[in-house]
N, C-alpha and C positions, 0 to 999 in steps of 0.2 A: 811173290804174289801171283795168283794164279788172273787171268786177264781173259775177258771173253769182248770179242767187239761183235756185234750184230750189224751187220750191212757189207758185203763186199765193193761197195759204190768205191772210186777214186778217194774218198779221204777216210772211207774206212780202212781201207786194204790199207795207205800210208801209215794211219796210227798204229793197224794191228804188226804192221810191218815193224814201224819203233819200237813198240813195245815186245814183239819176240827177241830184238836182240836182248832183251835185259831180263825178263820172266818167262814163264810158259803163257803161251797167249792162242788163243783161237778164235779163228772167224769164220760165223758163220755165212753162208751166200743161201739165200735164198733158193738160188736156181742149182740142181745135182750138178747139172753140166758145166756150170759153170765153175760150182767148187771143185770137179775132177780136172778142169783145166787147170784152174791156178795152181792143185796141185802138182799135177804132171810137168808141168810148166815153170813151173817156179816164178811164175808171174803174171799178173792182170791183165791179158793184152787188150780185155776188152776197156779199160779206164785207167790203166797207165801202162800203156805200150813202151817195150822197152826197159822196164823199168826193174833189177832182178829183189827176188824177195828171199829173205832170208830162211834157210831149209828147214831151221827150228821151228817157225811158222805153220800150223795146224788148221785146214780148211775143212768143212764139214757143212752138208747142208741138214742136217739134222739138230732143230731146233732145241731139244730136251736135251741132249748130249751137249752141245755149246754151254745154254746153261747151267749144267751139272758140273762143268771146268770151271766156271767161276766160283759158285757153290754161295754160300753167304758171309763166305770170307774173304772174298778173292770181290774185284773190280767188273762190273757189266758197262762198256762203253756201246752207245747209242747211234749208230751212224747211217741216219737213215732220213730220208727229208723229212719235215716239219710232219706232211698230212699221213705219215704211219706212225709218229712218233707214240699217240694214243695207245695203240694195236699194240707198240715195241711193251708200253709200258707195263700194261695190263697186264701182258706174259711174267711178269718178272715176278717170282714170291716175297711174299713179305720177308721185310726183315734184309733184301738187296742192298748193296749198295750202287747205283747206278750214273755215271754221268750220259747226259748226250753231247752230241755236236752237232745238230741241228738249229738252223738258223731263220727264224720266220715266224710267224705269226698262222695259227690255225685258221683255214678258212672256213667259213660259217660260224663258229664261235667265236673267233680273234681274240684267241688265246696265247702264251705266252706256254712256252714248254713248261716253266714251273707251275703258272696256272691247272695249265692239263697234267700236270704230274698229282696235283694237289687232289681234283677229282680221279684223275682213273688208278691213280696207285699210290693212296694216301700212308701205305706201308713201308715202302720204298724211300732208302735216304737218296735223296736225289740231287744233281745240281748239273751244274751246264759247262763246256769244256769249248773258249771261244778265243779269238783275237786273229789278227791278220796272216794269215797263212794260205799258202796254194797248196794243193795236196799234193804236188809232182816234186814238190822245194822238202816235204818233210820225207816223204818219200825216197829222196837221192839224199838226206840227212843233211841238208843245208841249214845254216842257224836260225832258229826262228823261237817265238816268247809267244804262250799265251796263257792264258787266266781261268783257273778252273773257280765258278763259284757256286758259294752255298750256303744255306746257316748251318749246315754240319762241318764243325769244325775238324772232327775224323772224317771224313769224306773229302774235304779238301787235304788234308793231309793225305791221304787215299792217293791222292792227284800225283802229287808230288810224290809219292815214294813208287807213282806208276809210273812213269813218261818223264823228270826231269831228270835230264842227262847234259853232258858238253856241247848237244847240237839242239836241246830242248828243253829251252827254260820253262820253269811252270810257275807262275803265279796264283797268287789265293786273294781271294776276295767275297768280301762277305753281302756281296750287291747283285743277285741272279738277277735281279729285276731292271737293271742299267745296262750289264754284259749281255743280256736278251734283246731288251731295246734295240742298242748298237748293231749286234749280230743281224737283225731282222731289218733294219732301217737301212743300216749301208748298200743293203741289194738295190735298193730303192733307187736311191739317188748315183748308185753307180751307172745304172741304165738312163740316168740323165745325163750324168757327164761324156759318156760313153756317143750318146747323141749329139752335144757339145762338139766335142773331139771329130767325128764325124761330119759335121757341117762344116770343121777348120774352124771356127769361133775364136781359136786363140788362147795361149795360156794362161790370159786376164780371167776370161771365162774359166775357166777348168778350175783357177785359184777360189773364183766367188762361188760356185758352185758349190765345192767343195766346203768350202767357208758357212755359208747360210744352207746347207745342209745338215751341217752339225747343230749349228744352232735348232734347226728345228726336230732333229733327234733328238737333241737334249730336253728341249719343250715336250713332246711328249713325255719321254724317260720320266721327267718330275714330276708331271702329272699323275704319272703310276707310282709314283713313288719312289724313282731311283734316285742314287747319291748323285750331285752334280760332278763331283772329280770322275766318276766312272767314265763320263763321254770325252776324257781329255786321257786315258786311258788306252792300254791295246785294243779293248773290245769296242772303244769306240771312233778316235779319233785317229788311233791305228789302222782298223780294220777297212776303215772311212773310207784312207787314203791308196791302202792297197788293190782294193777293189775297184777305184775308181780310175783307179792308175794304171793297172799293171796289164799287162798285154796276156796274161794266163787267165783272168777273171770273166768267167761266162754272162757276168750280169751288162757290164761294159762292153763285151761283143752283144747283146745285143742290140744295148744302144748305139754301137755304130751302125751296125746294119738297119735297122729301121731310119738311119737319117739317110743310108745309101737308098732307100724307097722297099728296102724288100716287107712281105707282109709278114708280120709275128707266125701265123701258122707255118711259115715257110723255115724262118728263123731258128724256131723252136726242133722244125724237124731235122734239118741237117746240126743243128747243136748236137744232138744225141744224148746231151745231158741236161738234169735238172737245174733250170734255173731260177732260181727261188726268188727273185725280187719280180720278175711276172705276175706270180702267184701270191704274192704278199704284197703287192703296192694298194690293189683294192680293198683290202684289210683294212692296214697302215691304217689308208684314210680314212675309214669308216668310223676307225677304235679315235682316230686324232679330233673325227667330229663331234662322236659322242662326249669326248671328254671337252670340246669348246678350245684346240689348239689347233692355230693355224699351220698347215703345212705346206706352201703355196707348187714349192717344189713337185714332193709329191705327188698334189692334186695334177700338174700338170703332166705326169708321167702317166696316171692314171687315165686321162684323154687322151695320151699317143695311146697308149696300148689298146682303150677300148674303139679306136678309130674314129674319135670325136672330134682330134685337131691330129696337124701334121706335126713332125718334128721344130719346123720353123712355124709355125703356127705356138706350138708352146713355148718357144725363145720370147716371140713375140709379146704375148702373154704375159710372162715374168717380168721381161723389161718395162712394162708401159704401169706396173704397179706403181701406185702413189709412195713418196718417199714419206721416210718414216725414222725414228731415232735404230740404233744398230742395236743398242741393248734394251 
């Protein structure tokens, strides 16, 4: 199978790295210089230092020629954040078959990738390629499961005969609309726990957090329509946990540093990389209003970040809600 992944970001360059070991694969980078590094290099030092890549591996920053190695038989993997996902799609000729791995909600629309897949490239089979994974772990080929879904049932199959190997499982699923959710929602409340963990709160905390987090991903999810088993799922209940966990997860650093006092714009810049539940929590809650679903969590992530309360200003907050039944 011929494989094109679009984005040399940190979990492009991982995927497109798994998948050279097994087909011909190329990634595009954006930047000339940057694709002549990786390939000189034999690897990303700018989003996974360290890390070596496999010499089958084919970098190019020439847009038309990436696409031309997939062809419309071959695999287009999408690895690019949410707000260029549109741009990716639109390039793509009819008749593609395309996953992404973008995780987030469109801003200004609060769209859902297959939403925006449906308007800008309603020719294109398309579906989503999601669940709990760091790109550094797929990268050094550590085990890791996640779930490509779609109503194309060749196109999930597509998945699976791309990417599952001995160190990468692939699931199918016929629910874009829950794996999106999950994908988009977890950034969210990782940047809460993340601020938890940072104040010391306790593993009581980090457990409820986590906990009535979910629940309110899943409240939305249903509301758009997704299956309720999805958020008990990699893409959800999985991804939940990784992100909110895990010491490699950019959304969670920057929950801790906002409880250490520093400001977002400070945060954001020594990050160096995209951190998508920033950019997606204002959304989140917009798209959770309009539909009449409470997301108390959220809402309160949305006043740290817009400078409306403190960190412990939104513990506060949360705590002193009136009790209520669990389900």
């Amino acid at each position: 199978m011929q494989i094109t992944v679009l984005g040399a970001g940190a979990w492009g360059t991982a995927v497109a790295a798994h998948a050279a070991r097994r087909h011909p694969t190329v990634l595009w980078a954006r930047d000339a210089a940057q694709a002549d590094a990786i390939t000189a290099q034999h690897s990303n030092g700018r989003y996974l230092p360290g890390v070596p890549l496999p010499s089958a591996l084919s970098v190019t920053a020439d847009f038309d020629a990436a696409l031309a190695h997939a062809g419309l038989d071959g695999l287009v993997i999408v690895a690019t954040p949410t707000a260029a996902l549109r741009a990716m799609l639109q390039r793509l000729p009819v008749g593609s078959a395309a996953l992404w791995l973008s995780k987030g909600f469109e801003a200004g629309t609060g769209l859902l990738g297959h939403e925006i897949a449906r308007e800008a490239a309603p020719g294109v089979r398309a579906g989503v390629l999601s669940g709990p994974s760091f790109a550094l772990e797929v990268a050094r080929e550590q085990p890791t499961a996640l779930v490509a879904a779609s109503q194309d049932a060749t196109l999930r199959q597509a998945a699976v005969d791309a990417l599952h190997s001995t160190t990468l499982r692939i699931y199918s699923s016929t629910d874009p609309v829950g794996v999106e959710v999950g994908g988009a929602v977890k950034n969210v409340l990782a940047i809460a726990t993340g601020m938890a963990d940072g104040m010391a709160l306790g593993l009581n905390a980090r457990a409820a957090l986590i906990t009535r987090g979910l629940a309110e991903m899943t409240r939305l999810g249903l509301a758009l329509g997704a299956q309720a088993e999805t958020f008990m799922g990699l893409s959800g209940l999985g991804d939940l946990v990784l992100t909110a966990t895990g010491d490699l997860s950019r959304n969670r650093r920057v929950g801790l540093r906002l409880a250490e006092g520093q400001s977002l714009g400070r945060i954001l810049e020594e990050l160096g990389h995209v951190s998508e539940g920033v950019y997606s929590a204002r959304t989140v809650h917009d798209r959770a209003q309009a539909l009449g679903v409470d997301m108390p969590i959220t809402r309160a992530v949305v006043a740290v970040l817009q400078g409306e309360w403190s960190p412990q200003q939104a513990v506060q907050a949360l705590m002193q809600r009136g009790a209520r039944a669990e389900t």
